[in-house]
Structures are given as structure tokens and as C-alpha cells.
N, C-alpha and C positions, 0 to 999 in steps of 0.2 A: 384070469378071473377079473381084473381089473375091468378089460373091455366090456365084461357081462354089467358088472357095476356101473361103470356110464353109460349103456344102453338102456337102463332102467329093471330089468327084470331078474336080476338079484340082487340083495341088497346085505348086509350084515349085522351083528351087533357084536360091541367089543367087550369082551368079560374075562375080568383078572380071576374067577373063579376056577376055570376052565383049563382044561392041559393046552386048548390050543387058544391064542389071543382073540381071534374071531367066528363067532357062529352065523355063516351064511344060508339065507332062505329066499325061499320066491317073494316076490314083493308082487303082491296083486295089482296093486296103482301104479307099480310101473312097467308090469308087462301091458296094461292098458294103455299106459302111454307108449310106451313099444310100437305097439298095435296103433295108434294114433299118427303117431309119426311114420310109419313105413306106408299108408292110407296117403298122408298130406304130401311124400314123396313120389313115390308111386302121378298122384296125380299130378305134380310139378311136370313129372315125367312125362306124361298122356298130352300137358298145356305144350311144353317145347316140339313133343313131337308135330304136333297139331301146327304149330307155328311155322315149322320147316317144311310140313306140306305144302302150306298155302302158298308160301314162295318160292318152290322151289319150281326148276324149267322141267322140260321132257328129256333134256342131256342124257340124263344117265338113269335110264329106264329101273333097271335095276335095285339102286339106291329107291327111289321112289318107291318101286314095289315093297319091298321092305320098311318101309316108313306107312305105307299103309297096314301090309299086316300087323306090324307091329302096333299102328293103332286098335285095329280090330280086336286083337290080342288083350290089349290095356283096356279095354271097352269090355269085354266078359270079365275077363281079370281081375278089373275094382268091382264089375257090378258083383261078382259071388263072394269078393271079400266081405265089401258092405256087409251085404246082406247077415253074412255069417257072423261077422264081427257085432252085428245085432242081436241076434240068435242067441250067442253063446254068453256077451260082454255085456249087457243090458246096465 
């Protein structure tokens, strides 16, 4: 439970009324931030990849190929997040 707490998208409130000490709920502001941050990772993610393309040699064919797709990949990836994460998160 904890971990959902610092990720933002639950959150609590503490009441000595109550059989149990804390009542947990979705915290709308922070599954937004959620969503914000997994966005600003994500494309952290897409900059490094992109960065390892550009220098990297022919050596290891391989590795490269996969460093492309996985760009490609990240390139749909964010763009139907965005998009949705506008849609749905306004």
C-alpha cells in the first residue's frame, strides 16, 4: 500500500472515528501526476535511446537493430499515450 501512496494514485485519510485508522481512496491529482510522470519517463527513455543510436558503430548489428525498434516502438508508444492521456485527462 505504501508504494501506491508514493506513486501518487492513492492516497488516505486518518480517522480516530473509524474501526480501521485509515480510509484509502483514489486521489484524482495524483493518478494525473502518475500519468505525468510515467509520460516525462517514458520520454527520458526515447532521449537516451536516441542518444545511443547516434554513436553507436555497425559492431554489433544486433544491439543496433534493437535500439531502433525500440525506438520506433517509443515513437507510437508516446504518441497514443499523449494523445489519450488528452482525451481522457483534460
Amino acid at each position: 500500500m505504501q508504494v501506491l501512496i508514493e506513486l501518487n494514485p492513492i492516497n488516505y485519510i486518518s480517522s480516530e472515528n473509524m474501526s480501521s485508522k485509515r480510509l484509502f481512496y483514489l486521489d484524482v491529482k495524483g493518478i494525473k501526476l502518475f500519468l505525468h510522470s510515467v509520460l516525462m519517463n517514458y520520454k527520458k527513455q526515447d532521449q537516451l535511446l536516441n542518444e545511443c543510436a547516434q554513436i553507436r558503430t555497425n559492431e554489433n548489428e544486433k544491439l543496433n537493430d534493437f535500439i531502433n525498434d525500440s525506438l520506433k516502438f517509443n515513437k507510437e508508444g508516446l504518441a497514443f499515450l499523449v494523445e489519450k492521456t488528452k482525451q481522457f485527462f483534460k
